[in-house]
Backbone as CSV, one residue per row, in Angstrom:
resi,resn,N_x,N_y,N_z,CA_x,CA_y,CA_z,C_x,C_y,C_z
1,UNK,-3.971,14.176,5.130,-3.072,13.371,4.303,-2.077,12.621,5.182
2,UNK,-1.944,11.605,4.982,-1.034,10.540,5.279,0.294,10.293,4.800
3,UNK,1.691,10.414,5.733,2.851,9.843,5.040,3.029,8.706,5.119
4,UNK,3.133,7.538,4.030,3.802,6.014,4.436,4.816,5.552,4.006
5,UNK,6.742,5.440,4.577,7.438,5.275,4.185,7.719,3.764,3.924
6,UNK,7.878,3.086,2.959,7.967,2.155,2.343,9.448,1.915,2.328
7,UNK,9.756,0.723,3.228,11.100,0.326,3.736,11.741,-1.181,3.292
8,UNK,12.721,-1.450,3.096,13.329,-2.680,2.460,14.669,-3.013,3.946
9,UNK,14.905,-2.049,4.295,16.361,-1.738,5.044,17.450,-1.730,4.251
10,UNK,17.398,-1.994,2.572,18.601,-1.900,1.825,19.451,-0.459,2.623
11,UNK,20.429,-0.090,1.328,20.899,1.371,1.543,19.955,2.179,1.070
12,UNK,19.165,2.336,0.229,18.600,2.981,-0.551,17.431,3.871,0.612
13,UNK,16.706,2.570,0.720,15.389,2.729,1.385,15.650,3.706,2.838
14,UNK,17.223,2.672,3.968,17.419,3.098,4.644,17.672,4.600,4.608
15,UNK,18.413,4.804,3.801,18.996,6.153,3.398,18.065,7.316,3.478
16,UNK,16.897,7.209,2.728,15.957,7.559,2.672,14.946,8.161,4.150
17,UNK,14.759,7.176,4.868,14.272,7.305,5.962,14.835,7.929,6.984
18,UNK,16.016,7.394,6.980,16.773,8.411,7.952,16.692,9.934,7.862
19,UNK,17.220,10.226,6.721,16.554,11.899,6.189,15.495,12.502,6.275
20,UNK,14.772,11.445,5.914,13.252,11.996,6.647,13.013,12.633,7.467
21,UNK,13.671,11.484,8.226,13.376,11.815,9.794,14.249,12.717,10.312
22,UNK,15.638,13.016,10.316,16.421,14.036,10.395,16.186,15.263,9.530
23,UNK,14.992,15.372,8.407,14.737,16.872,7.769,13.363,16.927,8.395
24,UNK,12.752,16.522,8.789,11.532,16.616,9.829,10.655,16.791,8.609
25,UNK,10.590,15.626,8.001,9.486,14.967,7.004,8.443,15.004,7.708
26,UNK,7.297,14.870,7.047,5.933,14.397,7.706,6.023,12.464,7.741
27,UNK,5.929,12.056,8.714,6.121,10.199,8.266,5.117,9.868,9.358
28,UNK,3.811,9.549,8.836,2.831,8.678,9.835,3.095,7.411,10.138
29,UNK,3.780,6.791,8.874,4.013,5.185,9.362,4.842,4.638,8.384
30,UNK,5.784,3.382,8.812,6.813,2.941,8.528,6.278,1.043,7.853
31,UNK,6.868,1.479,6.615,6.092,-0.757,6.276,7.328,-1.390,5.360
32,UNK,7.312,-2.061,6.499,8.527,-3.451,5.760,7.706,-4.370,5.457
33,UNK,8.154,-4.642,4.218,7.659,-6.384,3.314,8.098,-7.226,4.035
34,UNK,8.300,-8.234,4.616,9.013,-9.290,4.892,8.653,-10.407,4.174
35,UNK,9.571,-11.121,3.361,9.564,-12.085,2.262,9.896,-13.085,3.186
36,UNK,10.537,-13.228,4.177,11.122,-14.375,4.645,12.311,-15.050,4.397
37,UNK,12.786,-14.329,3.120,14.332,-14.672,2.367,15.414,-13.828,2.614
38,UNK,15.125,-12.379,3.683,15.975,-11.573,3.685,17.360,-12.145,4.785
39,UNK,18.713,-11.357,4.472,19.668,-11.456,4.611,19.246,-11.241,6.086
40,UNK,20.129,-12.046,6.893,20.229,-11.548,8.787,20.743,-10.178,8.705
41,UNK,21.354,-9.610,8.304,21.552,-8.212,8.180,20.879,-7.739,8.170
42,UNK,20.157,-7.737,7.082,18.479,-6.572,6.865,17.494,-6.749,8.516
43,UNK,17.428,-8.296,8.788,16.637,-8.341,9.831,17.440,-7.154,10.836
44,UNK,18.771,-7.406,11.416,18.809,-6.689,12.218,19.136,-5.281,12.071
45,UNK,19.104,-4.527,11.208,19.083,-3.514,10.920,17.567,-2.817,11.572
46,UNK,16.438,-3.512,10.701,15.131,-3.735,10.847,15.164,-3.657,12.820
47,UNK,15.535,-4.207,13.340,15.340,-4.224,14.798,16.018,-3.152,15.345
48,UNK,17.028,-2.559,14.847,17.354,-1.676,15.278,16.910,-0.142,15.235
49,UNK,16.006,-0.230,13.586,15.012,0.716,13.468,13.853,1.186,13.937
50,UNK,13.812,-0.394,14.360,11.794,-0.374,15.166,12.152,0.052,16.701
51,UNK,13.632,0.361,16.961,13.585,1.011,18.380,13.317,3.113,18.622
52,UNK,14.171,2.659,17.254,14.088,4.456,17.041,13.233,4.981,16.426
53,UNK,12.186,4.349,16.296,10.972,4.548,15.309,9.716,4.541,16.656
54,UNK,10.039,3.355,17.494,9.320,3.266,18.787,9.520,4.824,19.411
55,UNK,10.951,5.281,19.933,11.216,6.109,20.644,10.497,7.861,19.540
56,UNK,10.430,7.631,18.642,10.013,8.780,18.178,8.287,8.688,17.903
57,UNK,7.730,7.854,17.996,6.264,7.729,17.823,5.957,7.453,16.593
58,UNK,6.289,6.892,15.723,6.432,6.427,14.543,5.642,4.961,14.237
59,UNK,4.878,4.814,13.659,4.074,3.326,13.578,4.611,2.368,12.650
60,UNK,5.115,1.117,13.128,5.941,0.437,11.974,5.142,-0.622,12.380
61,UNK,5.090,-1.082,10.542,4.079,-2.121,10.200,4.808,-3.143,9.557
62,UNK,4.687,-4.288,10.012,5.338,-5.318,9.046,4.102,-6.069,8.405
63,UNK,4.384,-6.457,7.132,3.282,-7.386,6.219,4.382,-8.369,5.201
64,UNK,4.014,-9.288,5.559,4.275,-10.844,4.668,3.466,-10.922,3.581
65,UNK,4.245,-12.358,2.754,3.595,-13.044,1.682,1.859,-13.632,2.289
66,UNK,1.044,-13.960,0.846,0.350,-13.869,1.490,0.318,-16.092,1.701
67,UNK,1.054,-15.900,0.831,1.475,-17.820,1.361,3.388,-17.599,1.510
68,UNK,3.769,-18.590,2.234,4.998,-18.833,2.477,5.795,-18.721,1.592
69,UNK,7.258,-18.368,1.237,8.254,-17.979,-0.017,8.011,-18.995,-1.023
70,UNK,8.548,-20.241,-0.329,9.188,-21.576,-0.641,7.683,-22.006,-1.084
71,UNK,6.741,-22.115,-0.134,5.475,-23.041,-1.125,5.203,-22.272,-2.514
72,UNK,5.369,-20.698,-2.260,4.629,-20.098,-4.074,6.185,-20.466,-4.983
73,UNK,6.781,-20.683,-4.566,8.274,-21.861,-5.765,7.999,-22.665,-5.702
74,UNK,7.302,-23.573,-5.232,7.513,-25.119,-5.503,5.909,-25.495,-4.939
75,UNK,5.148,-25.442,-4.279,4.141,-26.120,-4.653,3.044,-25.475,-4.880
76,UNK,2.584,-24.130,-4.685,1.432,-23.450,-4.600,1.086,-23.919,-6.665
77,UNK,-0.080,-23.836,-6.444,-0.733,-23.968,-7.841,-0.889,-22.974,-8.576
78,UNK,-0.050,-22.774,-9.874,-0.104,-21.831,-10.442,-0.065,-21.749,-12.073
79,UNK,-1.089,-21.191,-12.569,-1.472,-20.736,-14.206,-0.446,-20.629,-14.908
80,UNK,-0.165,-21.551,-16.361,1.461,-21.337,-16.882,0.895,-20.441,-17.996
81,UNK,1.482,-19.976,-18.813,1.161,-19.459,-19.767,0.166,-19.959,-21.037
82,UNK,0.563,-21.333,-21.107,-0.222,-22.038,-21.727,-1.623,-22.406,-21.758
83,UNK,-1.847,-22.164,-20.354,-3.160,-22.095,-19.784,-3.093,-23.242,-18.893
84,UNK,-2.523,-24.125,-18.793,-2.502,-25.602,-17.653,-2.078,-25.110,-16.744
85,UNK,-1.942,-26.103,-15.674,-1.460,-25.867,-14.154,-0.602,-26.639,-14.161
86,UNK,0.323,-25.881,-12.897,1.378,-26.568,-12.671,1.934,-25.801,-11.014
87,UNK,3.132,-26.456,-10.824,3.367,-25.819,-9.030,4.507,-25.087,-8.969
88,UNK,4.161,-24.104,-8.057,5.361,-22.810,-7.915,5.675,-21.956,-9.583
89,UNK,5.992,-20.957,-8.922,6.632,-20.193,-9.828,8.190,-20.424,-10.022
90,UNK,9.188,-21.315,-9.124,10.110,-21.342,-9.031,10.816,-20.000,-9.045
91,UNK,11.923,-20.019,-9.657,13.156,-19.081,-9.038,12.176,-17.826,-8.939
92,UNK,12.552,-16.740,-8.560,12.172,-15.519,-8.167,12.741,-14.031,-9.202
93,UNK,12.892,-13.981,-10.555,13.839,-12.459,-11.270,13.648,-13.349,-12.791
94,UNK,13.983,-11.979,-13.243,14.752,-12.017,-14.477,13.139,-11.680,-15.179
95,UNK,12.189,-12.490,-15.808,10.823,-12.131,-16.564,9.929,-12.436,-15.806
96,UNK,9.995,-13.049,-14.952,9.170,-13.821,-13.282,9.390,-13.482,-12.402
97,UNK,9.495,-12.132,-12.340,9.544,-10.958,-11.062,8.189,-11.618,-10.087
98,UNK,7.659,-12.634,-9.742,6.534,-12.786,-8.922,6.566,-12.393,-7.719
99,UNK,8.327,-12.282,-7.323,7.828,-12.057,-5.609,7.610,-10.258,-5.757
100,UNK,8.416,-9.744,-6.723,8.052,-8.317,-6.346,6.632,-7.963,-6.861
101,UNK,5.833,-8.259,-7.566,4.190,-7.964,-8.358,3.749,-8.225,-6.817
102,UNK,4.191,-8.950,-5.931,3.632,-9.816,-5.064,3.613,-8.203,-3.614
103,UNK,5.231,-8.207,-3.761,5.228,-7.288,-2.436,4.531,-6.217,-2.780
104,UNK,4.344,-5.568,-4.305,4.011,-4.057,-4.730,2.444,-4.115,-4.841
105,UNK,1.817,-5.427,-4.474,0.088,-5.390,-4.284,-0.017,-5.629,-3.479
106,UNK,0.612,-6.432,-2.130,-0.101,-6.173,-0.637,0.069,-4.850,-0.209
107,UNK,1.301,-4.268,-0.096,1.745,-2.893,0.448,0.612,-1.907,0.001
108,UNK,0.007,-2.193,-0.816,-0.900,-0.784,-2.132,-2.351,-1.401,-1.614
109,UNK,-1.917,-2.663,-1.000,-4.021,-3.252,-0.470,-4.054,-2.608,1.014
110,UNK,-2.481,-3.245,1.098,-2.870,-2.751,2.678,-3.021,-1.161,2.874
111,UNK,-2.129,-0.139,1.865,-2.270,1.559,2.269,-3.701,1.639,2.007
112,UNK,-3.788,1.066,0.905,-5.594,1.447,0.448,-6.558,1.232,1.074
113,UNK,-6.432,0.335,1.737,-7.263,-0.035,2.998,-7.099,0.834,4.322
114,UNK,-6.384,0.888,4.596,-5.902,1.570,5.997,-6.527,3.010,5.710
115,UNK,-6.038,4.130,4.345,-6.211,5.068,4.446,-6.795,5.730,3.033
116,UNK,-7.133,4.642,2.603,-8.357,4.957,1.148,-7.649,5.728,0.037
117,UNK,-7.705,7.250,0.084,-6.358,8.062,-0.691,-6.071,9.141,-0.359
118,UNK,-6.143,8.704,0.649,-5.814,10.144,1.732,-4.832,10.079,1.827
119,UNK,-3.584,9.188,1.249,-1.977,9.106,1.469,-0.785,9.552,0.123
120,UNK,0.272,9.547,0.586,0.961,9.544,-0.325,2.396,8.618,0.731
121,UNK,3.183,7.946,-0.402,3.854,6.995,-0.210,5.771,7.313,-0.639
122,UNK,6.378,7.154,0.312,7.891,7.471,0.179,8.191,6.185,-0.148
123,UNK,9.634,6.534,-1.515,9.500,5.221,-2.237,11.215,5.713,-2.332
124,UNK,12.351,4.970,-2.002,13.245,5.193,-2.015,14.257,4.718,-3.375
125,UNK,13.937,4.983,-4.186,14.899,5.301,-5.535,15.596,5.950,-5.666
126,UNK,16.781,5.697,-5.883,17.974,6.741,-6.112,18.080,7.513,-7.315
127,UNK,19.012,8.829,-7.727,19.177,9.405,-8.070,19.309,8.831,-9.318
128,UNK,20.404,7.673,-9.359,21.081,7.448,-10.825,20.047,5.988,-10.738
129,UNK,18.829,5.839,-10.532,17.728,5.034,-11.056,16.447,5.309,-11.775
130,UNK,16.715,6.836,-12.944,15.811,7.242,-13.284,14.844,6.231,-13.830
131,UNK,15.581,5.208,-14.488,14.341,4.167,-15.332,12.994,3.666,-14.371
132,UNK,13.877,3.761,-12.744,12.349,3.055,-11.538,11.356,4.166,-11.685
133,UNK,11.541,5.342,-12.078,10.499,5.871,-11.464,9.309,6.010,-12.219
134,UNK,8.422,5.454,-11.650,7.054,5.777,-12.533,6.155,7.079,-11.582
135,UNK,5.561,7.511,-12.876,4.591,8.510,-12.548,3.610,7.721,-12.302
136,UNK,3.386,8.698,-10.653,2.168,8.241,-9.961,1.861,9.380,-8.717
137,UNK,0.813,9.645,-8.887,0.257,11.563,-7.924,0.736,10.316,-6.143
138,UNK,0.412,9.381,-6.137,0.376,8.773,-4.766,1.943,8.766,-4.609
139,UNK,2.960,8.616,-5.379,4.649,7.984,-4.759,5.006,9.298,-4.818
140,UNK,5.888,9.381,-3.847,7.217,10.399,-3.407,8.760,9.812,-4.120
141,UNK,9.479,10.300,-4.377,10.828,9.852,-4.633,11.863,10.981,-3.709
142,UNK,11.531,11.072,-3.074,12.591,12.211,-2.149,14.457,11.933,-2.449
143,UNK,14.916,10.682,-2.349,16.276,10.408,-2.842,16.590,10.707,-4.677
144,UNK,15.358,10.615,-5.315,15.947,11.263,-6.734,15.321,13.014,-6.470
145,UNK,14.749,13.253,-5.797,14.326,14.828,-5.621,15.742,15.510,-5.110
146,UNK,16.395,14.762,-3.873,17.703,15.023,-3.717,18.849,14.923,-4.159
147,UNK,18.692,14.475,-5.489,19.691,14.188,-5.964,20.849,13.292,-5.067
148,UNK,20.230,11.891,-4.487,21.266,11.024,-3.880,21.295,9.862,-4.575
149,UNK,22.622,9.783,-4.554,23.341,8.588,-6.264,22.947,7.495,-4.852
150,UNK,23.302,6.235,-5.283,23.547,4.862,-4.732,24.067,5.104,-3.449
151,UNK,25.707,5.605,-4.175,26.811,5.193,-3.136,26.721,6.322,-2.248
152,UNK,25.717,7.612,-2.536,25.283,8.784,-1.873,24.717,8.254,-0.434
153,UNK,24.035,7.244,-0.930,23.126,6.364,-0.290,24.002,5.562,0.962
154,UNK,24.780,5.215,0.977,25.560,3.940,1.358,26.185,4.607,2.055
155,UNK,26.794,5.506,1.650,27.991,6.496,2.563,27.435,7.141,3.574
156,UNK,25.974,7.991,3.575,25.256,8.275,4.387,24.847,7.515,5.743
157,UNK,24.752,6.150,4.728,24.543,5.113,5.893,25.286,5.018,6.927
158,UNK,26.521,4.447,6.067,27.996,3.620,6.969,28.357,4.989,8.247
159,UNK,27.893,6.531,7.579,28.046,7.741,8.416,27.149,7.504,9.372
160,UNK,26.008,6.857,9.710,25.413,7.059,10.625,25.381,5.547,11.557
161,UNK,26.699,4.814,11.205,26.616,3.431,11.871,26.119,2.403,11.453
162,UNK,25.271,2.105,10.260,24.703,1.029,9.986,25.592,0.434,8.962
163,UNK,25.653,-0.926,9.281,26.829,-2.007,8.362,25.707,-2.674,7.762
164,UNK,25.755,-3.558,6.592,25.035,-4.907,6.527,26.448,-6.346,6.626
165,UNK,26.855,-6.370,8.114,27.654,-7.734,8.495,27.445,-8.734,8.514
166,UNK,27.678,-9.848,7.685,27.605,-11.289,7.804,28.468,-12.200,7.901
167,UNK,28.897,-13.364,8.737,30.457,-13.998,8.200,31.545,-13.279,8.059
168,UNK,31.524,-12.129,8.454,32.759,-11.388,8.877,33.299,-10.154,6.949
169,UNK,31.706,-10.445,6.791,32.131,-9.242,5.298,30.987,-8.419,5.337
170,UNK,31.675,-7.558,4.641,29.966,-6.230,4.536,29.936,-6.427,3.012
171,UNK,28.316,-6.704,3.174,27.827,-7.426,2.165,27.738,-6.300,0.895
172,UNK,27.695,-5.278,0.729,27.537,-4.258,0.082,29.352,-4.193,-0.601
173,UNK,30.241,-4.837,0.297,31.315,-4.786,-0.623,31.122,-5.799,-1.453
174,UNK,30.117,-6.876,-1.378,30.595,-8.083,-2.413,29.135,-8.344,-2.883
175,UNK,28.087,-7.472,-2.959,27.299,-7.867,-3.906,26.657,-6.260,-3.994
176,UNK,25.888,-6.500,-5.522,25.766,-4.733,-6.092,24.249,-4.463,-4.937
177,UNK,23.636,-5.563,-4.643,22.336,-5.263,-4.047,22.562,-6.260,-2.798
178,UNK,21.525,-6.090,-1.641,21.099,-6.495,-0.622,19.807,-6.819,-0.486
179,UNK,19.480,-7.193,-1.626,17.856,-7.536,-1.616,17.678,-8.887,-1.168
180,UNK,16.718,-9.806,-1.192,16.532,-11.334,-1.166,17.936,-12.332,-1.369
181,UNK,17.879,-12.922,-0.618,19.556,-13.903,-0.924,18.894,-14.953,-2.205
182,UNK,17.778,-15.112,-2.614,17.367,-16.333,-3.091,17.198,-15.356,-4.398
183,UNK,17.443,-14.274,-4.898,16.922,-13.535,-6.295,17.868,-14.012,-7.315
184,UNK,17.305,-14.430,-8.091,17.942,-14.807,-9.279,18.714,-13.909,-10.361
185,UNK,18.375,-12.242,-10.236,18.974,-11.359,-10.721,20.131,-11.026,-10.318
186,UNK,20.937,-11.878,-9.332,22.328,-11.708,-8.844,23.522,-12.176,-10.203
187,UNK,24.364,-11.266,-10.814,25.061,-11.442,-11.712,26.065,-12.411,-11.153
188,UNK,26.987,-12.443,-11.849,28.368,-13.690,-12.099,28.655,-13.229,-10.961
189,UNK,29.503,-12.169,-10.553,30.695,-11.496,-9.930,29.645,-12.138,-8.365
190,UNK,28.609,-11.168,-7.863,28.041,-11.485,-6.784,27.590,-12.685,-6.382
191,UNK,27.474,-13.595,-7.292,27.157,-15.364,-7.267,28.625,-16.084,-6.717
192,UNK,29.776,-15.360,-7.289,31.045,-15.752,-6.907,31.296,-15.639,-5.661
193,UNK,30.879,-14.500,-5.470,31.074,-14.163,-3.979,30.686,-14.920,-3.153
194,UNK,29.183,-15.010,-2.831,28.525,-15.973,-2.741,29.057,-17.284,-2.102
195,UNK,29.593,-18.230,-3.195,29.880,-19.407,-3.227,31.762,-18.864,-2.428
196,UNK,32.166,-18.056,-2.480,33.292,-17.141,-1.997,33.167,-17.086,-0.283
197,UNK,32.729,-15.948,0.345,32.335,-15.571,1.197,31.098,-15.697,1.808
198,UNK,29.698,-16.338,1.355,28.702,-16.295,2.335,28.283,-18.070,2.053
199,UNK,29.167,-19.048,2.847,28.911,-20.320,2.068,27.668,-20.522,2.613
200,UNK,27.020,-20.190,4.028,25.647,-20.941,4.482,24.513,-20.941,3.311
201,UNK,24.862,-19.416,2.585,23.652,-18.862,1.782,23.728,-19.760,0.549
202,UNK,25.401,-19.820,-0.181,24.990,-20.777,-1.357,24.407,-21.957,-0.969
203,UNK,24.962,-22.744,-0.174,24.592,-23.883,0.360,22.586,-24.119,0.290
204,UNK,22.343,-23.120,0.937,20.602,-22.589,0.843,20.316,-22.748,-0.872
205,UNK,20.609,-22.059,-1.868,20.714,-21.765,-2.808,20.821,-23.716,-3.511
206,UNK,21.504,-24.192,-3.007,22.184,-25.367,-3.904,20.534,-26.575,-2.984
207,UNK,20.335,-25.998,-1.907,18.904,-26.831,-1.799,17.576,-26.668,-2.035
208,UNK,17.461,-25.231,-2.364,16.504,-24.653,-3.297,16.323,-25.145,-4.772
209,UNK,17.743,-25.105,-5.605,17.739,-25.537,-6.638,17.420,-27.140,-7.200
210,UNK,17.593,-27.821,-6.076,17.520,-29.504,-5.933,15.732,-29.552,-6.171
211,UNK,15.536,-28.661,-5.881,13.723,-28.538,-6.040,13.021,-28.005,-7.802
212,UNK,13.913,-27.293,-8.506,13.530,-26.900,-9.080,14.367,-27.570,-10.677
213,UNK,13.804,-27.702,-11.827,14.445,-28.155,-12.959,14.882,-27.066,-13.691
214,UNK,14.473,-25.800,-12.972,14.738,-23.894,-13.716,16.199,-23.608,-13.461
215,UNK,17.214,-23.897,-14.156,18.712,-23.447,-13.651,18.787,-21.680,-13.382
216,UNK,19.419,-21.409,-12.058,19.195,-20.203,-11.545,19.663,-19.404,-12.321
217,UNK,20.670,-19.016,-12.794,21.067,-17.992,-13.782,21.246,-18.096,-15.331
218,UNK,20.289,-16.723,-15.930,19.531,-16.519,-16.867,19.253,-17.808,-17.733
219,UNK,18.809,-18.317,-17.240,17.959,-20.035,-17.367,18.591,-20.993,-18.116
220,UNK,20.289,-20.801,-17.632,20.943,-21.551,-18.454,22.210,-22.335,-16.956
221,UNK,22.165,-21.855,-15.948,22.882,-22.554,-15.341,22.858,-23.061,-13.910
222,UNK,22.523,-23.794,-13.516,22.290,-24.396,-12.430,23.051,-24.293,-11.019
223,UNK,22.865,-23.805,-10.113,23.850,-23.749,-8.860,25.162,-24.637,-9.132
224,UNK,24.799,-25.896,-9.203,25.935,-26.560,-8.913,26.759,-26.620,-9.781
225,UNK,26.442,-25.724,-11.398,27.015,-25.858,-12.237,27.933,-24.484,-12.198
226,UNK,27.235,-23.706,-11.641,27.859,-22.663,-11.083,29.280,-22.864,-9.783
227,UNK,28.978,-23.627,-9.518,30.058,-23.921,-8.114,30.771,-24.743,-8.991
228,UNK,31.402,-26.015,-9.717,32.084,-26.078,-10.369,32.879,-25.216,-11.259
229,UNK,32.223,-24.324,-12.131,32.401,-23.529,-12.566,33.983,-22.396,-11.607
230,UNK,33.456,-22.094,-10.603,34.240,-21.093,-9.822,35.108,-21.945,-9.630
231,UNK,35.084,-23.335,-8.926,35.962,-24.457,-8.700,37.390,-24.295,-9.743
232,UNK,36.703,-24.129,-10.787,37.791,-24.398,-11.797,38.538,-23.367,-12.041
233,UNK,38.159,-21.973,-11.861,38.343,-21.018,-12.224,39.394,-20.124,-10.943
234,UNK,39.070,-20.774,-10.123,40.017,-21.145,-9.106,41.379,-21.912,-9.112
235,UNK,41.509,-22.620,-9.532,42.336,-23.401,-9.459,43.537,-22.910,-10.670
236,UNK,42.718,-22.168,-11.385,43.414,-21.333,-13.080,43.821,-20.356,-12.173
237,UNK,43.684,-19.891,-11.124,44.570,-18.622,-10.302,45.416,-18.967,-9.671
């Protein structure tokens, strides 16, 4: 039997792995998604893992989209509901989860391939995320087996040195997740921020959207309508 820990570098995932490896888990091999949209944080976190993962004999696998972020939003050819064609899936959350259907079938082609079902898979869900967990004989949940909340998660981290730093803020103080900068499931408060503290990323965000006629949040408001928005709301303080 095979261990394969299934890694994001969030807190969660990180959290997860580290324990592993400090409770002397069984872990044959280590697999990051790479979307291509992740925060410079996650990357270097990610580099800092593949040293201590090197030094312990640990096999870390990275696997991509199987086309580029930006072409499956905007031009790859894709089936609408209606049955016609049309290009990209545009934004990425909310009922058009595509990039995650996307990461949760290469990761499951590639274990299946590699090791048929001779494996079982560490899947880092937290404690107070009972709704993620699905029953399945192949996934592990070791962070809800341990009973580790979120911030169980996070604190563990920041204890063992790892920040997610960008622009001079830790991103975990100003947004609830560290997933994809381009996810559309980012609420008000963390969009503020955003346009607040990480301007390169809105900026990204406001040329993404120039591509698409789908307004980014819950399909009613458009980046730039969003940055006015704060504009004003600003100025009322």
């Amino acid at each position: 039997m095979k261990y394969i820990a299934s890694v994001s570098f969030g807190k969660d995932s990180l959290c997860m792995l580290l324990l592993l490896i400090e409770r002397g888990e069984p872990i044959d091999e280590v697999v990051f998604y790479d979307t291509g949209m992740e925060f410079e944080a996650i990357y270097k976190i990610r580099d800092r893992v593949r040293e201590e993962l090197e030094e312990k004999g640990i096999k870390y696998t990275e696997l991509k989209p199987e086309y580029p972020f930006e072409y499956t939003m905007f031009e790859r050819e894709v089936k609408k509901r209606d049955g016609s064609k049309g290009k990209g899936y545009s934004w990425c959350g909310g009922r058009c989860r595509w990039g995650t259907s996307e990461k949760k079938r290469i990761i499951r082609k590639y274990i299946k391939e590699r090791y048929g079902e001779e494996y079982r898979e560490y899947v880092g869900i937290a404690y107070d995320e009972p709704k993620r967990i699905r029953e399945d004989e192949k996934k592990i949940y070791p962070l809800y087996e341990w009973k580790m909340r979120e911030r169980d998660c996070l604190e563990y981290c920041y204890k063992k040195g790892y920040k997610w730093e960008e622009d001079g803020v830790e991103l975990y103080e100003i947004l609830d997740r560290v997933s994809c900068w381009c996810c559309c499931n980012k609420n008000l408060k963390e969009l503020r921020n955003y346009w607040k503290y990480l301007p390169r990323y809105w900026e990204e965000l406001k040329r993404l959207q120039s591509k698409t006629e789908r307004p980014f949040r819950n399909n009613k408001e458009r980046i730039e309508e969003l940055e006015e928005r704060f504009k004003k709301e600003d100025k009322k303080h």
